[in-house]
C-alpha positions as CSV (number, residue, x, y, z in Angstrom):
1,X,0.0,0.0,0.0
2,X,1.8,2.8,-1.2
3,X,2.3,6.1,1.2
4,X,1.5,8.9,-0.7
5,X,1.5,11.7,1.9
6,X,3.3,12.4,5.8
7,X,3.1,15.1,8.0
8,X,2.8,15.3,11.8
9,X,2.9,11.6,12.4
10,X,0.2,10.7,10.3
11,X,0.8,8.6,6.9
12,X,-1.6,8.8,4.1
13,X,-2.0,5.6,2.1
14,X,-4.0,4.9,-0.7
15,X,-4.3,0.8,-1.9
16,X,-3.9,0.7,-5.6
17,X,-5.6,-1.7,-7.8
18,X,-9.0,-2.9,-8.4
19,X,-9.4,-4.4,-5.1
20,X,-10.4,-1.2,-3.8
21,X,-13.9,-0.3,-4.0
22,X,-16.2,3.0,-4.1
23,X,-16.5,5.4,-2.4
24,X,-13.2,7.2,-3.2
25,X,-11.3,7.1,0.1
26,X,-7.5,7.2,1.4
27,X,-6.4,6.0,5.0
28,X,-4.6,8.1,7.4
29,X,-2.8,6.2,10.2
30,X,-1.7,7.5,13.2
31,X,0.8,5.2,15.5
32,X,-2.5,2.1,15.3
33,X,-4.8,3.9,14.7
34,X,-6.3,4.4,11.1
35,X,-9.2,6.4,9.4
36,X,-10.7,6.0,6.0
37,X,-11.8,9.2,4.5
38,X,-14.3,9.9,2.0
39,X,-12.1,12.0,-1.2
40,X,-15.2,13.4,-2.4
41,X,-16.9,15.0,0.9
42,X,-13.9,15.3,2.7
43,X,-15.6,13.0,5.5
44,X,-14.5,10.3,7.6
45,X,-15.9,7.2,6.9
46,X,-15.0,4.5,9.5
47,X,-12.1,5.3,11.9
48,X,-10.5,6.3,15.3
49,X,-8.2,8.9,15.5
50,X,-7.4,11.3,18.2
51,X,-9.4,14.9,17.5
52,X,-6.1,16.8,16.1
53,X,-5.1,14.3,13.9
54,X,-8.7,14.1,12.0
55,X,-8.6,18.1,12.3
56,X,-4.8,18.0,10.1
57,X,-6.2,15.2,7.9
58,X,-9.5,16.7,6.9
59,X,-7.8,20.3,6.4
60,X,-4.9,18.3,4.3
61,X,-7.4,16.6,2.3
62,X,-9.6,19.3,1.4
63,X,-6.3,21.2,-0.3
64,X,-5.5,18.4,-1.8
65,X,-9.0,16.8,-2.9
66,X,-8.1,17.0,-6.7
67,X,-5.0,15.4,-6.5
68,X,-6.2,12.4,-4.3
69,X,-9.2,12.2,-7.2
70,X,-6.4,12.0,-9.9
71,X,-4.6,9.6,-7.3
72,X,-7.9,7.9,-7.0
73,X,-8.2,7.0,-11.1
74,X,-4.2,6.0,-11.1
75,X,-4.7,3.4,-8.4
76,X,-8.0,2.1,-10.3
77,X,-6.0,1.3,-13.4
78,X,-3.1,-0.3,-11.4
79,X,-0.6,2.3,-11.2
80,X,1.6,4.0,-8.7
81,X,-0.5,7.1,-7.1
82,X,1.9,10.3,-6.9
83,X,3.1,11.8,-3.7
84,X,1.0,14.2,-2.8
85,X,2.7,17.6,-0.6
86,X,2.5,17.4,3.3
87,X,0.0,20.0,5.5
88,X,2.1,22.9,6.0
């Protein structure tokens, strides 16, 4: 599962492949702890992070939200997602 993003702790990982199903999502991890977020609403979908972390994620995601989409697409057709900038 390739890392495509890191800042703060947290890694960003997006599965590549067909494996992966809708809706459009990444997964943050924290230490354990994971979240899947939703690329399109910029929503959590299942997940347990501590408060901050889903705060950094959420605000990363939303300046990011049309790379992860592109990232999205490149991981459907079974290739390597780009690395995407940290939160500043």
């Amino acid at each position: 599962m390739p890392t495509i993003s890191r800042f703060h702790g947290i890694s960003i990982r997006m599965y590549a492949g067909e494996r992966e199903h809708p809706p459009l999502h990444f997964r943050a991890y924290f230490g354990a702890r994971e979240m899947r977020v939703n690329i399109e609403t910029g929503l959590p979908l299942t997940g347990d992070l501590p408060a901050a972390q889903i705060r950094m994620v959420l605000q990363w995601a939303e300046q990011h939200r049309s790379v992860l989409i592109t990232n999205w697409e490149l991981a459907r057709n079974n290739k390597a997602p780009n690395a995407v900038p940290p939160l500043h």
